[in-house]
CHARMM internal coordinates of N, CA and C (Angstrom, degrees):
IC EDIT
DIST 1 N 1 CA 1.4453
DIST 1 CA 1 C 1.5300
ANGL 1 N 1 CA 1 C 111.39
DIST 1 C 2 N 1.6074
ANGL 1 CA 1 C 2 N 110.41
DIHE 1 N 1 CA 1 C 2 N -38.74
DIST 2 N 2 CA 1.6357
ANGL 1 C 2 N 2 CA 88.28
DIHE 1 CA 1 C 2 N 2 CA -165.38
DIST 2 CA 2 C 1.9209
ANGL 2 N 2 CA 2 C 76.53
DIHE 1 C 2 N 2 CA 2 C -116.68
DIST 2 C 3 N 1.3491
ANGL 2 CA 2 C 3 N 133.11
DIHE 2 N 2 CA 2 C 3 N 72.58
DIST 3 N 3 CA 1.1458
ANGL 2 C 3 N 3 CA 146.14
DIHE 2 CA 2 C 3 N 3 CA 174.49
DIST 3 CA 3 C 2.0452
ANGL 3 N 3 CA 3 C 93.82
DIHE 2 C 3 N 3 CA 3 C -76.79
DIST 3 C 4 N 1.3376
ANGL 3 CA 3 C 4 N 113.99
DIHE 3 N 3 CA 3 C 4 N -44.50
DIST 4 N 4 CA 1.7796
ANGL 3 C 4 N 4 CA 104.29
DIHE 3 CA 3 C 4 N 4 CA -162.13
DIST 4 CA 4 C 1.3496
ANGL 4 N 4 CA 4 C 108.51
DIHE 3 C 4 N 4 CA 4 C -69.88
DIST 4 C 5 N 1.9937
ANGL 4 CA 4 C 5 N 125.11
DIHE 4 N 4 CA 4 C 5 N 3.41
DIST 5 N 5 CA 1.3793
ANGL 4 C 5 N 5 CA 120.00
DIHE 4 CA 4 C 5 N 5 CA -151.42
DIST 5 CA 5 C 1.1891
ANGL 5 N 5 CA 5 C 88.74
DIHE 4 C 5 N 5 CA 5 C -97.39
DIST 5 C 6 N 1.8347
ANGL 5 CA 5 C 6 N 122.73
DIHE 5 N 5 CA 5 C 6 N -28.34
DIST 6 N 6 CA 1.4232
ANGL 5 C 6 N 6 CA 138.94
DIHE 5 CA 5 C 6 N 6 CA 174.69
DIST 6 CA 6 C 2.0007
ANGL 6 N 6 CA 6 C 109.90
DIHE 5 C 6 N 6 CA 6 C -67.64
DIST 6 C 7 N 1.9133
ANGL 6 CA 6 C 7 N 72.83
DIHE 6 N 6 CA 6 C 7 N 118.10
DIST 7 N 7 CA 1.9199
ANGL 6 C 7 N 7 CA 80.24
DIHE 6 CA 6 C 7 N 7 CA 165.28
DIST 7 CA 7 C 1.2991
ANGL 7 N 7 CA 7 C 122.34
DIHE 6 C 7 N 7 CA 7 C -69.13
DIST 7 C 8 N 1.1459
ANGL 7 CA 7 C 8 N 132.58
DIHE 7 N 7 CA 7 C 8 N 118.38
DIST 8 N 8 CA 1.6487
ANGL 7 C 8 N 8 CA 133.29
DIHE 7 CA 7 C 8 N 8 CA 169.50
DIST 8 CA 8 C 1.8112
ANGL 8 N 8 CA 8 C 101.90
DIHE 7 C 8 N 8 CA 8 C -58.95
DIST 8 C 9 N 1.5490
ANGL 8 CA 8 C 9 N 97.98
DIHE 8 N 8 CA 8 C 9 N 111.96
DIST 9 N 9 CA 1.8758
ANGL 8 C 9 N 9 CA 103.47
DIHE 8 CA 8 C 9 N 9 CA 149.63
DIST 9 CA 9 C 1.3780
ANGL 9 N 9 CA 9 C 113.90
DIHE 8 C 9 N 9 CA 9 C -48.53
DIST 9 C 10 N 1.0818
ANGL 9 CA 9 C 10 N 112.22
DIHE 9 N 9 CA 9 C 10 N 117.51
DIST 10 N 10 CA 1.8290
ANGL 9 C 10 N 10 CA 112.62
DIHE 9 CA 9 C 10 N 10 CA 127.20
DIST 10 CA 10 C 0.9545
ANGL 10 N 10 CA 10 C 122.89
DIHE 9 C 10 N 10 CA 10 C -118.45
DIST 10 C 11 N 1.2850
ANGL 10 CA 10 C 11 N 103.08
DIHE 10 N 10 CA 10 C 11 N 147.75
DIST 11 N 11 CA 1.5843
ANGL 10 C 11 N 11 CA 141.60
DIHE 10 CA 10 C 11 N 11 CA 161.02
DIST 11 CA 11 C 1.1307
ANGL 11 N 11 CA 11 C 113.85
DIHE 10 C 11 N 11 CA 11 C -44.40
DIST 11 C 12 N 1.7121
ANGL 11 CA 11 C 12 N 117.39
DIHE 11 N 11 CA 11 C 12 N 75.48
DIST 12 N 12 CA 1.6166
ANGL 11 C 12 N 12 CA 142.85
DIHE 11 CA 11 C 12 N 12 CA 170.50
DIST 12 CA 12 C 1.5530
ANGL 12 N 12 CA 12 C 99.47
DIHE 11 C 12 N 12 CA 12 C -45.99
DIST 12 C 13 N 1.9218
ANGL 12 CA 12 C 13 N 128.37
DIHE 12 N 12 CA 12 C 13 N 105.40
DIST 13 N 13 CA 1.2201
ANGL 12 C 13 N 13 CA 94.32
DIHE 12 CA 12 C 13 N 13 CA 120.14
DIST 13 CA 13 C 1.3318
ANGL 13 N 13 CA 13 C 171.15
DIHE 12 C 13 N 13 CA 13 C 59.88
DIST 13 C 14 N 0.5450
ANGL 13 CA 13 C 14 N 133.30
DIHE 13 N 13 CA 13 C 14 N 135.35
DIST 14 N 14 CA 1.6428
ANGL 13 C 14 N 14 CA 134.96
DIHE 13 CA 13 C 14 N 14 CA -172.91
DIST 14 CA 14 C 1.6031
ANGL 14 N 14 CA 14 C 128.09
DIHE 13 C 14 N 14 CA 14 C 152.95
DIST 14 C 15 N 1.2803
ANGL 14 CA 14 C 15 N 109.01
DIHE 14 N 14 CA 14 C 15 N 136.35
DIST 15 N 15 CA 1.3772
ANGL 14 C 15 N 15 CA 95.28
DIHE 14 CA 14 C 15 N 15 CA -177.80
DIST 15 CA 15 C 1.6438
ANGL 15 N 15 CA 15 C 107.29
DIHE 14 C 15 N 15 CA 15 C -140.91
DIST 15 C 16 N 1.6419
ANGL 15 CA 15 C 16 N 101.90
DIHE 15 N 15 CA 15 C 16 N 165.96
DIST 16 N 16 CA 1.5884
ANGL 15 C 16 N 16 CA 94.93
DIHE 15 CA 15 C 16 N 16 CA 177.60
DIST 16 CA 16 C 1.6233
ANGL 16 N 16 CA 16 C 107.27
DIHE 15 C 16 N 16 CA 16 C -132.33
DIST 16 C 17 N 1.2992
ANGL 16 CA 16 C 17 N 121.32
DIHE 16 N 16 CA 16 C 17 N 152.80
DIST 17 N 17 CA 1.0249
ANGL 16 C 17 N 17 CA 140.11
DIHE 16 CA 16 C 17 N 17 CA 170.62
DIST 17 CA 17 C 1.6454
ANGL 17 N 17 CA 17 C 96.62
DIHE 16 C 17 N 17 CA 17 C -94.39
DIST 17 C 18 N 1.7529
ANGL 17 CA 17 C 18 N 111.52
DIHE 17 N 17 CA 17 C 18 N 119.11
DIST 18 N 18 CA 1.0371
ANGL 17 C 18 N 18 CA 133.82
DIHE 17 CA 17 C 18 N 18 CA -177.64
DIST 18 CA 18 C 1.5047
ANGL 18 N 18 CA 18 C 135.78
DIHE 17 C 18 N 18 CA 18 C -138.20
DIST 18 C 19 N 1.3810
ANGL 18 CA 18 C 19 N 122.58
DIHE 18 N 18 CA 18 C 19 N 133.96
DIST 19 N 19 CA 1.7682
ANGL 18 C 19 N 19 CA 113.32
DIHE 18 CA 18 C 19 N 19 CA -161.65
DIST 19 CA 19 C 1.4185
ANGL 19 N 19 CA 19 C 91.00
DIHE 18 C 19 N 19 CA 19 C -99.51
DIST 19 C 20 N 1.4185
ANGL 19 CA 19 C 20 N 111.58
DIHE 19 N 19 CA 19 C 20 N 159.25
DIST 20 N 20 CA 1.5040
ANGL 19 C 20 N 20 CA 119.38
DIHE 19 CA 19 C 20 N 20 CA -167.95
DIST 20 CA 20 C 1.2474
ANGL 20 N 20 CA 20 C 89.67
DIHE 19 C 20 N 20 CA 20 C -159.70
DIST 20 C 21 N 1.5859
ANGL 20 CA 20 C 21 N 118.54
DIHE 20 N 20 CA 20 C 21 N 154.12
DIST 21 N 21 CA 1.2008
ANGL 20 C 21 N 21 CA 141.95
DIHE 20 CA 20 C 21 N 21 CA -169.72
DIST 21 CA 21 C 2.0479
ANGL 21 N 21 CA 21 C 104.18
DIHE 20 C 21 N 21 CA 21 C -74.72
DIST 21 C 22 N 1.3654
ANGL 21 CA 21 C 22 N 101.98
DIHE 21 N 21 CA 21 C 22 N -63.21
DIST 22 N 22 CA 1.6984
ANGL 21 C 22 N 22 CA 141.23
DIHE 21 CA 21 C 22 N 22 CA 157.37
DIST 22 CA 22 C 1.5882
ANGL 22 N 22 CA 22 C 114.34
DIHE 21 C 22 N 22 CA 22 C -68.04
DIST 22 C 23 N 1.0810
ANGL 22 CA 22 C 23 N 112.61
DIHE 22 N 22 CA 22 C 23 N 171.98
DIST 23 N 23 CA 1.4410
ANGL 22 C 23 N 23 CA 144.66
DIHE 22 CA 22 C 23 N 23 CA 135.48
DIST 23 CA 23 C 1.7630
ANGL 23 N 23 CA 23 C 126.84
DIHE 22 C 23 N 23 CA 23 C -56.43
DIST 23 C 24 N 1.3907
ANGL 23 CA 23 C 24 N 94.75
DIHE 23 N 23 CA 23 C 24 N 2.07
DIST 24 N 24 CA 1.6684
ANGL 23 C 24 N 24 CA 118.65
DIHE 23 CA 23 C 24 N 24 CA -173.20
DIST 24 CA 24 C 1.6517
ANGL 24 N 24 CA 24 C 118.19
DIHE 23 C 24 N 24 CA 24 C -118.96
DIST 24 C 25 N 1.3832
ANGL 24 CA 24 C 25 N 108.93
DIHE 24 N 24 CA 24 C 25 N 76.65
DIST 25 N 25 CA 1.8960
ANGL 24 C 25 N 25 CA 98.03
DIHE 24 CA 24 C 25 N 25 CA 169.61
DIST 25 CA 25 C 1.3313
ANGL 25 N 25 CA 25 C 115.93
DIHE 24 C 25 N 25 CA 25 C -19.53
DIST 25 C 26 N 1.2584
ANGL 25 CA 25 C 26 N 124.29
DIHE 25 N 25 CA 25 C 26 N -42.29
DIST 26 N 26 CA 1.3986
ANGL 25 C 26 N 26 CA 99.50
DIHE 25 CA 25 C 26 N 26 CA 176.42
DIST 26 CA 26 C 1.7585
ANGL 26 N 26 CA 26 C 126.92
DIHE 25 C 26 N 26 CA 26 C -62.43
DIST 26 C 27 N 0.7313
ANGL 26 CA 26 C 27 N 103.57
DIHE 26 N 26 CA 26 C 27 N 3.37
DIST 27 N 27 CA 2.0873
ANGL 26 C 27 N 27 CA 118.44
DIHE 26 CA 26 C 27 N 27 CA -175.82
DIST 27 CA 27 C 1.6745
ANGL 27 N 27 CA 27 C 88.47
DIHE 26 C 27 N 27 CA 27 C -111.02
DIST 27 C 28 N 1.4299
ANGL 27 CA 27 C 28 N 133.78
DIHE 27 N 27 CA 27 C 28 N 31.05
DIST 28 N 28 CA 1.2855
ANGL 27 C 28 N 28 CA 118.83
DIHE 27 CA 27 C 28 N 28 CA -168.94
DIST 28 CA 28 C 2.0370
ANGL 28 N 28 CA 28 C 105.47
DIHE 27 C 28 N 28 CA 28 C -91.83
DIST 28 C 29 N 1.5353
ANGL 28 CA 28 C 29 N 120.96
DIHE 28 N 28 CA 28 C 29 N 132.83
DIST 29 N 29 CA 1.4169
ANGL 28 C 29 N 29 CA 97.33
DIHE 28 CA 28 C 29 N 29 CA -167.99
DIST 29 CA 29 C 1.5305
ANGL 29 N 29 CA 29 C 98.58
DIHE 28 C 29 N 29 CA 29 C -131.96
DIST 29 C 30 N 1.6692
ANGL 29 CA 29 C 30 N 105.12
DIHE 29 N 29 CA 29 C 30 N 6.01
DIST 30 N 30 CA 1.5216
ANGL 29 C 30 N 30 CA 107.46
DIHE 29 CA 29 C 30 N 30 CA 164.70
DIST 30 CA 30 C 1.4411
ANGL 30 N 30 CA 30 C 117.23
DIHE 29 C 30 N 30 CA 30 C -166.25
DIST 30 C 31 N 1.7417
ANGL 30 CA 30 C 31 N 114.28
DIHE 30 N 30 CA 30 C 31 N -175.50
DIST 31 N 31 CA 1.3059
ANGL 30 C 31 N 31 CA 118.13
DIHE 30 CA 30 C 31 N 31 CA 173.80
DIST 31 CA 31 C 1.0979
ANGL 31 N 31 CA 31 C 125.74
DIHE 30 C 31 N 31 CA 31 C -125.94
DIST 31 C 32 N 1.5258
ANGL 31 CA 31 C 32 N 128.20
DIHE 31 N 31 CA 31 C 32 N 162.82
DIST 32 N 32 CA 1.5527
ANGL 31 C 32 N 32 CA 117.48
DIHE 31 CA 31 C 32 N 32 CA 173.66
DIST 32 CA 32 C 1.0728
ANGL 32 N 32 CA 32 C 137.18
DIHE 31 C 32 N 32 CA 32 C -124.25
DIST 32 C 33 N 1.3754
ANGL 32 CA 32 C 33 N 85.15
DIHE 32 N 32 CA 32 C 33 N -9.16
DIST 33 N 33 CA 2.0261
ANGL 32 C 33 N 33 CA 123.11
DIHE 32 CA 32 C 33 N 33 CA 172.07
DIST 33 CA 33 C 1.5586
ANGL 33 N 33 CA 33 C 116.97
DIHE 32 C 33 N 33 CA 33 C 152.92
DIST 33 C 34 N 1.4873
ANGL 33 CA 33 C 34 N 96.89
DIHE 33 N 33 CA 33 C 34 N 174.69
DIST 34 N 34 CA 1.7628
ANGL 33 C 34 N 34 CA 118.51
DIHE 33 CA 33 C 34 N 34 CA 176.09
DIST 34 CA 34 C 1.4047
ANGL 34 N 34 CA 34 C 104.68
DIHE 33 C 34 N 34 CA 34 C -102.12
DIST 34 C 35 N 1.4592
ANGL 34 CA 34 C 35 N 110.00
DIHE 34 N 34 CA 34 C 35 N 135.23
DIST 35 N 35 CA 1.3217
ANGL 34 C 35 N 35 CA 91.52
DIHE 34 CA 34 C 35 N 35 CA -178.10
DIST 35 CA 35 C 2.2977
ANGL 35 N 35 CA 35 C 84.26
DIHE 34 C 35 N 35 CA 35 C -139.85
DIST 35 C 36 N 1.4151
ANGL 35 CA 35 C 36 N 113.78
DIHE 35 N 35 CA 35 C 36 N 174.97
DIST 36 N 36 CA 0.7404
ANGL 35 C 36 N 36 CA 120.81
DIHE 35 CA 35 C 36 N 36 CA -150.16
DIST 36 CA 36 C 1.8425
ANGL 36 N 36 CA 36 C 111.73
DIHE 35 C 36 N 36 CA 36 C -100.94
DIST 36 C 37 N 1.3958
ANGL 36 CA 36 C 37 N 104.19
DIHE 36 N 36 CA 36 C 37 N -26.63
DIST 37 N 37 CA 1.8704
ANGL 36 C 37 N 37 CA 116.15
DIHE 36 CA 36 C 37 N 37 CA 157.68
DIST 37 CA 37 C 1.4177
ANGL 37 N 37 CA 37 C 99.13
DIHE 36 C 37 N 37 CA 37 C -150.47
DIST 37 C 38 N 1.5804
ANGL 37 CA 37 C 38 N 79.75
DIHE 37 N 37 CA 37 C 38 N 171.31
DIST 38 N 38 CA 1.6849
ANGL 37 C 38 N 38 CA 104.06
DIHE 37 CA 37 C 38 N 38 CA -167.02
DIST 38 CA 38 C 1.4279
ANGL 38 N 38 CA 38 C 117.02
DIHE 37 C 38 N 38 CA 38 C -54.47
DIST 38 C 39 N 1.2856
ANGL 38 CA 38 C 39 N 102.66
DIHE 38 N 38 CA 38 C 39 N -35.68
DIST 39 N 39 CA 1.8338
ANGL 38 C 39 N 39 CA 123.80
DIHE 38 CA 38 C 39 N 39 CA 178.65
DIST 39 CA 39 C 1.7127
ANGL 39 N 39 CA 39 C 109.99
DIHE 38 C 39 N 39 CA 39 C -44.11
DIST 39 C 40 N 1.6802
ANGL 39 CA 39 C 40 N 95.56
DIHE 39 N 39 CA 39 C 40 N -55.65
DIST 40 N 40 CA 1.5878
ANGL 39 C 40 N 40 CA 103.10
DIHE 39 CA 39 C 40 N 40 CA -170.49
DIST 40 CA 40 C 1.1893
ANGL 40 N 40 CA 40 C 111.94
DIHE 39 C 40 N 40 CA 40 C -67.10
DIST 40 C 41 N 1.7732
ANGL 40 CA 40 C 41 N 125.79
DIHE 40 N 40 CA 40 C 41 N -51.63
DIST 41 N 41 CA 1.6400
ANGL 40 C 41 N 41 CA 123.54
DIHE 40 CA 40 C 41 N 41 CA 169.89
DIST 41 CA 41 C 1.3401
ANGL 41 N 41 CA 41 C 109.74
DIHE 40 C 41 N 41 CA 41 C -46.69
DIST 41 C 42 N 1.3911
ANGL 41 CA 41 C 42 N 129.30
DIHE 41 N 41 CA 41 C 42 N -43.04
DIST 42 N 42 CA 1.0924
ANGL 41 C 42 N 42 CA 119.96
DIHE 41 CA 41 C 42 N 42 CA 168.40
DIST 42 CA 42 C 1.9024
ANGL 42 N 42 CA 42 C 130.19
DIHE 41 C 42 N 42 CA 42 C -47.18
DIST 42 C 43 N 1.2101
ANGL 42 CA 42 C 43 N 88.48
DIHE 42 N 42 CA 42 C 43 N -51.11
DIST 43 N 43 CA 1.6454
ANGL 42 C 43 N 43 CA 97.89
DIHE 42 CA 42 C 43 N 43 CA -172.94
DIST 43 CA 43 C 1.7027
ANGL 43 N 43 CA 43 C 99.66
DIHE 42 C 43 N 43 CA 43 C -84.58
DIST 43 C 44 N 1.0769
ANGL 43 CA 43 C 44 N 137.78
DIHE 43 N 43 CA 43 C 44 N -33.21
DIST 44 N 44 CA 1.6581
ANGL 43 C 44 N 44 CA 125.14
DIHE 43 CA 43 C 44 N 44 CA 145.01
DIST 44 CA 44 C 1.7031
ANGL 44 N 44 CA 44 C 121.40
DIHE 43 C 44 N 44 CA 44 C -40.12
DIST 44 C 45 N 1.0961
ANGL 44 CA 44 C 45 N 113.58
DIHE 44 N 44 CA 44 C 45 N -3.56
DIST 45 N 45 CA 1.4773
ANGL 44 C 45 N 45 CA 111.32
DIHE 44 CA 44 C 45 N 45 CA -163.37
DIST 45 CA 45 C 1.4614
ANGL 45 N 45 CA 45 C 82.40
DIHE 44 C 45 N 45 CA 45 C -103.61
DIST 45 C 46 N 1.7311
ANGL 45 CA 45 C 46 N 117.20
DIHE 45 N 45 CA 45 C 46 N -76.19
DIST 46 N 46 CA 1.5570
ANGL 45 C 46 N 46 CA 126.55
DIHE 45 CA 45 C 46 N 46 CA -178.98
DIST 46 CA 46 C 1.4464
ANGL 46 N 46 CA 46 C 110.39
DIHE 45 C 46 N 46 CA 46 C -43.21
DIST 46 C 47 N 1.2077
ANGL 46 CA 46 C 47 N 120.31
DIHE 46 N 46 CA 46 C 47 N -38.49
DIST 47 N 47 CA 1.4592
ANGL 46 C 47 N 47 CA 95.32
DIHE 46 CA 46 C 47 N 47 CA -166.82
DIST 47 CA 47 C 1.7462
ANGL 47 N 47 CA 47 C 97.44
DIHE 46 C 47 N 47 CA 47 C -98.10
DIST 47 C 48 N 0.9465
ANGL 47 CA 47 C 48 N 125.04
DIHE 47 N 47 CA 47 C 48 N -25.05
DIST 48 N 48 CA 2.0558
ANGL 47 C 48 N 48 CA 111.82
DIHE 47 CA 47 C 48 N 48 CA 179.47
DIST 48 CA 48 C 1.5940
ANGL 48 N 48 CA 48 C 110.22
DIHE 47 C 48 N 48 CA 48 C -70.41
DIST 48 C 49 N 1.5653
ANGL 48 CA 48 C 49 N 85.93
DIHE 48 N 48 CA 48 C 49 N -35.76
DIST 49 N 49 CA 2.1764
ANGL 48 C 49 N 49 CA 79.32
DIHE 48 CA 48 C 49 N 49 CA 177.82
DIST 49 CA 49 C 1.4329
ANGL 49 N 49 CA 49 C 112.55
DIHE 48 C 49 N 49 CA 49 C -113.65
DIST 49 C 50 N 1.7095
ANGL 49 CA 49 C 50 N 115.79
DIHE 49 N 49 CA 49 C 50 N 26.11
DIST 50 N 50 CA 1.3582
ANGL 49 C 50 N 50 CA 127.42
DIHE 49 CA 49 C 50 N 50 CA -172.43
DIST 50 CA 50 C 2.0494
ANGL 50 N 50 CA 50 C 106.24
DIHE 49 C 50 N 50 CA 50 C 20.36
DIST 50 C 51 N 1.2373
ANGL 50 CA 50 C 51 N 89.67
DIHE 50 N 50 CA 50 C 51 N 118.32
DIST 51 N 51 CA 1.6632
ANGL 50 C 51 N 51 CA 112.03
DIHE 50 CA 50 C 51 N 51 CA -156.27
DIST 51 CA 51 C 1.3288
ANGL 51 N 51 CA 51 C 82.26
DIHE 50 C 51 N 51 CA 51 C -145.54
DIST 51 C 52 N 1.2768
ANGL 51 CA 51 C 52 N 94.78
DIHE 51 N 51 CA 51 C 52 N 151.75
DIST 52 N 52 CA 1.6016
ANGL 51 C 52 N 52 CA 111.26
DIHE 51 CA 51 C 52 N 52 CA 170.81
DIST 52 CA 52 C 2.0613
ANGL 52 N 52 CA 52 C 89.22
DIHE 51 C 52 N 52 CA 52 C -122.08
DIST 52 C 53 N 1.3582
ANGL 52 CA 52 C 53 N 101.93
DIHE 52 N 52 CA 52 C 53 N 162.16
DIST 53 N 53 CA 1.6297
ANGL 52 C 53 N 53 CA 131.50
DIHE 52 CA 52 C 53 N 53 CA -161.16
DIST 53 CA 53 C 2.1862
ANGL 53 N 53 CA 53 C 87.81
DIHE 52 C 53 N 53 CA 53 C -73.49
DIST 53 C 54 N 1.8504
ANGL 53 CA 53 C 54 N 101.09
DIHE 53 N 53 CA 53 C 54 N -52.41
DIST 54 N 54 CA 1.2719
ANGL 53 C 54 N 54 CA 92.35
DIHE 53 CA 53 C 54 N 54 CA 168.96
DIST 54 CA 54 C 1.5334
ANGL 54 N 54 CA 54 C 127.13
DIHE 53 C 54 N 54 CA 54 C -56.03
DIST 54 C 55 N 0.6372
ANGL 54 CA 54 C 55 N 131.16
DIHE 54 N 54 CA 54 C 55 N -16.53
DIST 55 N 55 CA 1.9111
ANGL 54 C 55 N 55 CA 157.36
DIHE 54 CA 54 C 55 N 55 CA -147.93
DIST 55 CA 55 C 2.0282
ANGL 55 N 55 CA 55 C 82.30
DIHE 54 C 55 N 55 CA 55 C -91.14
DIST 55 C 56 N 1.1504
ANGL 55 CA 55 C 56 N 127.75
DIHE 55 N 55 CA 55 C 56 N -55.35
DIST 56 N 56 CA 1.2881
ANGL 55 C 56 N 56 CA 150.61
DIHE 55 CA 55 C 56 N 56 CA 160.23
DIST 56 CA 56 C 1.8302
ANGL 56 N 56 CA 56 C 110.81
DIHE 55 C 56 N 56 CA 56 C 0.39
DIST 56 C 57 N 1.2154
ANGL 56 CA 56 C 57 N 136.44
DIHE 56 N 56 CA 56 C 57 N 112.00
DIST 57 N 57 CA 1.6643
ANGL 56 C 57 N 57 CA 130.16
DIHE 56 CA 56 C 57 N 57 CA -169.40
DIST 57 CA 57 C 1.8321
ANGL 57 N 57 CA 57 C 87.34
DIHE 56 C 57 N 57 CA 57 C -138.67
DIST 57 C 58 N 1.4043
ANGL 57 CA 57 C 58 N 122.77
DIHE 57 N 57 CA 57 C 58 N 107.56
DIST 58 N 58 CA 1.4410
ANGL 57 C 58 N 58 CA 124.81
DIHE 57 CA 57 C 58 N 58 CA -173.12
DIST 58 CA 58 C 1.6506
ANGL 58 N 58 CA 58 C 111.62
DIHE 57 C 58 N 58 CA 58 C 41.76
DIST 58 C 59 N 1.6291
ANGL 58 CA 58 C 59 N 114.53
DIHE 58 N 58 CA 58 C 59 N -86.90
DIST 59 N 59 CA 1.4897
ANGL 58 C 59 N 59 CA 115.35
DIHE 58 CA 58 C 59 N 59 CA -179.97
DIST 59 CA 59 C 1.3043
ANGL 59 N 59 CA 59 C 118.28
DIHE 58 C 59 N 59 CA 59 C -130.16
DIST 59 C 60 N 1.2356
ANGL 59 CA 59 C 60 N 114.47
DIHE 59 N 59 CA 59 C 60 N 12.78
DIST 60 N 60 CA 2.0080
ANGL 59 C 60 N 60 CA 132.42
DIHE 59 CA 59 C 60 N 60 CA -176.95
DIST 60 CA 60 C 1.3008
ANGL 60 N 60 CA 60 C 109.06
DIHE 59 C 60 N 60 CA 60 C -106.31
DIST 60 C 61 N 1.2267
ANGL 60 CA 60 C 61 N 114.02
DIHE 60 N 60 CA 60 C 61 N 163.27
DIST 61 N 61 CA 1.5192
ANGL 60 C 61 N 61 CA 115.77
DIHE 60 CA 60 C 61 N 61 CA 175.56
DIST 61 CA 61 C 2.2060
ANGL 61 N 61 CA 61 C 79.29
DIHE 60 C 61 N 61 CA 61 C -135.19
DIST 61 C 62 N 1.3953
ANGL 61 CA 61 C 62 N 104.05
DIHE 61 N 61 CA 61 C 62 N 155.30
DIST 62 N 62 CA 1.3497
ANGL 61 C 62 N 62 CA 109.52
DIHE 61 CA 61 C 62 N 62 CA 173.77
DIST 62 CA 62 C 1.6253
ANGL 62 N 62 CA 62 C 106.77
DIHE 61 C 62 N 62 CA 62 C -104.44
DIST 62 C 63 N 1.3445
ANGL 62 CA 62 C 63 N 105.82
DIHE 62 N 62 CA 62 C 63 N 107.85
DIST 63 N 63 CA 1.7795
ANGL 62 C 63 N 63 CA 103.44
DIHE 62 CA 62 C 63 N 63 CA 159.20
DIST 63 CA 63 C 1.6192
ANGL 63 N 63 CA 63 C 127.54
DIHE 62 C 63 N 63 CA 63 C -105.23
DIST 63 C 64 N 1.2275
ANGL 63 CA 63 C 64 N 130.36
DIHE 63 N 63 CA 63 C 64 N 110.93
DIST 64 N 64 CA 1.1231
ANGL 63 C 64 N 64 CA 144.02
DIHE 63 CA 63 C 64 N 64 CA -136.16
DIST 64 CA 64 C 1.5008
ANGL 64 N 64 CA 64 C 113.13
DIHE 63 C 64 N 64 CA 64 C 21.50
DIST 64 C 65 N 1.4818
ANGL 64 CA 64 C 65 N 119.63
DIHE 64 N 64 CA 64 C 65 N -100.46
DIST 65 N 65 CA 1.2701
ANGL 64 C 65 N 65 CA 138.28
DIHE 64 CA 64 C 65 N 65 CA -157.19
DIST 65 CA 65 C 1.8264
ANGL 65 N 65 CA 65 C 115.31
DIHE 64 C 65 N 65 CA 65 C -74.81
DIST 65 C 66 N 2.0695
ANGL 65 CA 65 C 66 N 82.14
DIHE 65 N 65 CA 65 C 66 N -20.22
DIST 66 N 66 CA 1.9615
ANGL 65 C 66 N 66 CA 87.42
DIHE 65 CA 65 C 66 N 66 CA -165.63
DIST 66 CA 66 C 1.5231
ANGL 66 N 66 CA 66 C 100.62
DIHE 65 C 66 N 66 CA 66 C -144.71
DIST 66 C 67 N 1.3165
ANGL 66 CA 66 C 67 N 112.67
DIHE 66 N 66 CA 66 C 67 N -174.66
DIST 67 N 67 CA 2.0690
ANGL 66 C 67 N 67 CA 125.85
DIHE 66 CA 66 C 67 N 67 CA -155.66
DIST 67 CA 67 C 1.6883
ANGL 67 N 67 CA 67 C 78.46
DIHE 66 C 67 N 67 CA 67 C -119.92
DIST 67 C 68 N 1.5455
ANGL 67 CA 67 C 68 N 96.98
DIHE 67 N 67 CA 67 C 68 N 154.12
DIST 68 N 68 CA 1.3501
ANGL 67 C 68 N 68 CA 118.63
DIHE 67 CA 67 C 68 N 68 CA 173.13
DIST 68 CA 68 C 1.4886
ANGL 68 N 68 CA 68 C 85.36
DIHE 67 C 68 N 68 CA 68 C -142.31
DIST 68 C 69 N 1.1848
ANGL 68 CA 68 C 69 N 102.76
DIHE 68 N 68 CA 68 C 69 N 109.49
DIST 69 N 69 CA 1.9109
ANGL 68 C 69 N 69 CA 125.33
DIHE 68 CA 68 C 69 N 69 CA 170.36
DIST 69 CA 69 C 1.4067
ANGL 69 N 69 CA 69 C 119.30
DIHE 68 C 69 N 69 CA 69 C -106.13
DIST 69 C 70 N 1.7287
ANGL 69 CA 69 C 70 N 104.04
DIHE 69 N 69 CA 69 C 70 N 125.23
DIST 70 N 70 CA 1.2659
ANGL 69 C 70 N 70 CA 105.34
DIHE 69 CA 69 C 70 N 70 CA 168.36
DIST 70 CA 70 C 1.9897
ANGL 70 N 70 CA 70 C 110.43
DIHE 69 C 70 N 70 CA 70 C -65.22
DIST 70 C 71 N 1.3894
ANGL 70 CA 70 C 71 N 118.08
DIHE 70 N 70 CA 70 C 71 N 116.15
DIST 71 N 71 CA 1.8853
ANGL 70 C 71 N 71 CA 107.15
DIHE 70 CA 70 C 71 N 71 CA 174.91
DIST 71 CA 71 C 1.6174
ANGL 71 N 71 CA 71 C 102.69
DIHE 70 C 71 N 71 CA 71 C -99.84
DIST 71 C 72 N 0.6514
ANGL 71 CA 71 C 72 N 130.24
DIHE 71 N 71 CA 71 C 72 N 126.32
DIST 72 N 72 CA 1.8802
ANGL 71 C 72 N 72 CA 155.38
DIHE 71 CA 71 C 72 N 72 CA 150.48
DIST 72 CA 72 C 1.9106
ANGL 72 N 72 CA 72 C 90.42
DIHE 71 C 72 N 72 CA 72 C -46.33
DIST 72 C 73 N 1.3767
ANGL 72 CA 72 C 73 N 111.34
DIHE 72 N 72 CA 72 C 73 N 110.98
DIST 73 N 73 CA 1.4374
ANGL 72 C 73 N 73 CA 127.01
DIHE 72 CA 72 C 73 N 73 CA -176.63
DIST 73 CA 73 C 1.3765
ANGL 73 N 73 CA 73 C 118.80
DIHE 72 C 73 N 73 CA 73 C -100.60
DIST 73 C 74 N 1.6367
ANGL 73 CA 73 C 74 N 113.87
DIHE 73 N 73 CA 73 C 74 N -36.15
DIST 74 N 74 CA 1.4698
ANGL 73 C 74 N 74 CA 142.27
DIHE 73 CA 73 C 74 N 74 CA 171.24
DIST 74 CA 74 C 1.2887
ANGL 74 N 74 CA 74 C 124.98
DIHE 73 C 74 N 74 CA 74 C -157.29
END
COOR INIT
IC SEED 1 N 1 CA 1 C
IC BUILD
């Protein structure tokens, strides 16, 4: 009866800022943090290695030699 007073869980999310050899998580050989939506890993990426949004290849940005990928954790 009083079921609407109850907050519904969801299943938050998560994301990581990640160095990769490639354009391929699987070449992944570090981390840089958890962050809480896609927006924020994103805008941690542009503004620490100043990136522009065009700069953008699926979910990597290329800094010199290697990919810094936003990965989806949960």
């Amino acid at each position: 009866m009083f079921n609407f007073f109850k907050k519904e869980e969801k299943a938050k999310e998560k994301y990581k800022v990640v160095f990769c050899d490639t354009n391929d998580l699987a070449t992944k050989f570090g981390e840089y943090g958890t962050y809480e939506t896609y927006e924020t890993a994103d805008h941690v990426i542009r503004m620490a290695w100043n990136k522009k949004r065009e700069d953008k290849i699926n979910d990597g940005y290329q800094v010199d030699d290697a990919w810094i990928i936003i990965e989806k954790i949960s």
